[in-house]
C-alpha positions in Angstrom: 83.0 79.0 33.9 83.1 82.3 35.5 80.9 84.0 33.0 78.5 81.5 33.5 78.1 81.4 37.4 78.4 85.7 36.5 75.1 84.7 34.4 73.6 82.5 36.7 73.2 85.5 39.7 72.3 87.8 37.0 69.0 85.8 36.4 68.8 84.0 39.5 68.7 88.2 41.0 66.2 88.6 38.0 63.9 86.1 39.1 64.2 87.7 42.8 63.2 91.0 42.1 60.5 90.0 39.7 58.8 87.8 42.5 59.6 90.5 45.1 57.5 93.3 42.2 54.7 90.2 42.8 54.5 90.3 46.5 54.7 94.1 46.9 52.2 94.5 44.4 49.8 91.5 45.5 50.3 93.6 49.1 49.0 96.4 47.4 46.2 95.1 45.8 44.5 92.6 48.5 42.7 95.5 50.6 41.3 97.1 47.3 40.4 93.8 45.4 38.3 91.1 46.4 40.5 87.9 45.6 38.4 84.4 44.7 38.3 81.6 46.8 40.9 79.4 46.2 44.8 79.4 46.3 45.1 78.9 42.4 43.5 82.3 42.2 45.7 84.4 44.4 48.8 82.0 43.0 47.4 83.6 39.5 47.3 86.5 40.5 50.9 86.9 41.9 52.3 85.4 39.1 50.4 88.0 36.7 51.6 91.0 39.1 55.3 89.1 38.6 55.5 89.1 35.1 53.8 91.9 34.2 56.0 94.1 36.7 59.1 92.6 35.1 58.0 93.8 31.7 60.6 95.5 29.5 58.5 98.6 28.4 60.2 102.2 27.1 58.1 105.1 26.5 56.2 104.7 23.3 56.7 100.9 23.0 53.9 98.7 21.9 54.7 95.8 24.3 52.3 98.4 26.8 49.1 97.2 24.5 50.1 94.0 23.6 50.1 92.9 28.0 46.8 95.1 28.4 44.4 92.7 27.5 45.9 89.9 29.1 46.5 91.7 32.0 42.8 92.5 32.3 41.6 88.9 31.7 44.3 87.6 34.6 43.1 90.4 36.8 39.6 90.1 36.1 39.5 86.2 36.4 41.4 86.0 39.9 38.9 89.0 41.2 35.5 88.9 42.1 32.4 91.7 43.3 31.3 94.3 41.3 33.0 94.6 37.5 33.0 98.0 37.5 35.7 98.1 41.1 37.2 94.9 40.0 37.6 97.3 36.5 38.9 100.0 38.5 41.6 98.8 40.4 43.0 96.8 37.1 43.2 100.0 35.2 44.9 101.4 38.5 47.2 98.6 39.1 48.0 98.4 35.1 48.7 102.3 35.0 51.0 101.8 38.0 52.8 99.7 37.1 53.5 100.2 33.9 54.3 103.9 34.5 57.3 102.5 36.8 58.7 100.2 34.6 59.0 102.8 31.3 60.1 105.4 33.5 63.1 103.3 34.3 63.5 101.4 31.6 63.6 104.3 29.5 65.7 107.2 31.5 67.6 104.3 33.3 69.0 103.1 29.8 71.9 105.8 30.1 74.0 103.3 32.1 73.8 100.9 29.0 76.5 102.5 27.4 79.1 102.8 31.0 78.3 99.2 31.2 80.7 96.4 30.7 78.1 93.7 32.6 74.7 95.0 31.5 74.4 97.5 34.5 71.3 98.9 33.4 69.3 95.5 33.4 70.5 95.3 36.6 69.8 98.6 37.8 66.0 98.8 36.1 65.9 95.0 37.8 66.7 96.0 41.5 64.9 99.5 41.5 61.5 97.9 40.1 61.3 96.1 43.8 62.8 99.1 45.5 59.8 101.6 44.3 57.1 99.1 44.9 58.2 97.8 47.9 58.8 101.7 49.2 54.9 102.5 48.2 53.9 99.5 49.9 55.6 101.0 53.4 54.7 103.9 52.9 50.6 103.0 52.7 50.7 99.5 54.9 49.8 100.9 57.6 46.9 103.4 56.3 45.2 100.3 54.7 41.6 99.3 56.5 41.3 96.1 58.3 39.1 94.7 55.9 38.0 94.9 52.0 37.0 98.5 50.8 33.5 98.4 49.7 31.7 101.1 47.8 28.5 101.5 46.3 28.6 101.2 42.5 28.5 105.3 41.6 31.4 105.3 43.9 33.0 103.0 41.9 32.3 104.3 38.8 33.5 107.8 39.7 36.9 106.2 40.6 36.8 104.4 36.6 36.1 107.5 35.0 39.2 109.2 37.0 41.2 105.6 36.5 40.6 106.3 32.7 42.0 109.1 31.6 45.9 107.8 33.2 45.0 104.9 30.7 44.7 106.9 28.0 47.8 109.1 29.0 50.1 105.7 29.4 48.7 104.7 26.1 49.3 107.3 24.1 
């Protein structure tokens, strides 16, 4: 019985920090991302910024391309405006957060073997929410008011810089 209420906070926690990754990250995007209409949208949204910032990923691993192209249909779908911004900020969001989670999936996996409970899930777990949620105070309040709106070279200057982190994470 004990092992099983011991399981049940484990992924009950799990759950927590996965939906606080959502939030921080939705918090993040909102000013920079023109959402659609609708609450199904930003509800999709969330719940693709929720799953993919609870992605296992280690440095090399090829889960990284397999949640790229859904990623950039979920983003692209729940955003509107121009496609090359709405591009943009889903190769910036993407490259965040999947930096983050191999960085501490992969140097974090050193407590796996001082573990008797799985320490390092929890650890990678609770410091996912910690990183995003410290970014997120640290730029709330330098966020405008309202949307950021560029003209189209504008945005296509900030894809060719968004690129080349791409191609870095995926190589």
């Amino acid at each position: 019985m004990s092992e099983f209420l011991w399981m049940f906070w484990i992924y009950s926690g799990a759950l927590l920090a996965m939906l606080a990754n959502g939030f921080f990250l939705y918090q993040l995007c909102w000013p920079f991302a023109e959402l659609r209409k609708g609450r199904g949208w930003k509800v999709l949204l969330f719940l693709t910024f929720t799953g993919s910032g609870g992605m296992v990923i280690w440095i090399g691993d090829p889960n990284l391309l397999y949640t790229l192209p859904v990623y950039f249909l979920l983003f692209l779908l729940c955003t509107k405006g121009d496609l090359v911004g709405r591009l943009a900020m889903c190769i910036i969001f993407f490259c965040l957060e999947m930096s983050v989670c191999a960085l501490l999936d992969s140097y974090m996996e050193l407590l796996n073997h001082y573990s008797l409970y799985d320490l390092y899930d929890i650890a990678t777990r609770l410091a996912r929410p910690l990183i995003f949620g410290a970014l997120w105070l640290l730029l709330r309040r330098r966020f405008p008011a309202e949307q950021v709106r560029l003209s189209r070279r504008l945005w296509q200057v900030v894809l060719g810089l968004a690129a080349m982190p791409l191609c870095a994470l995926a190589a």
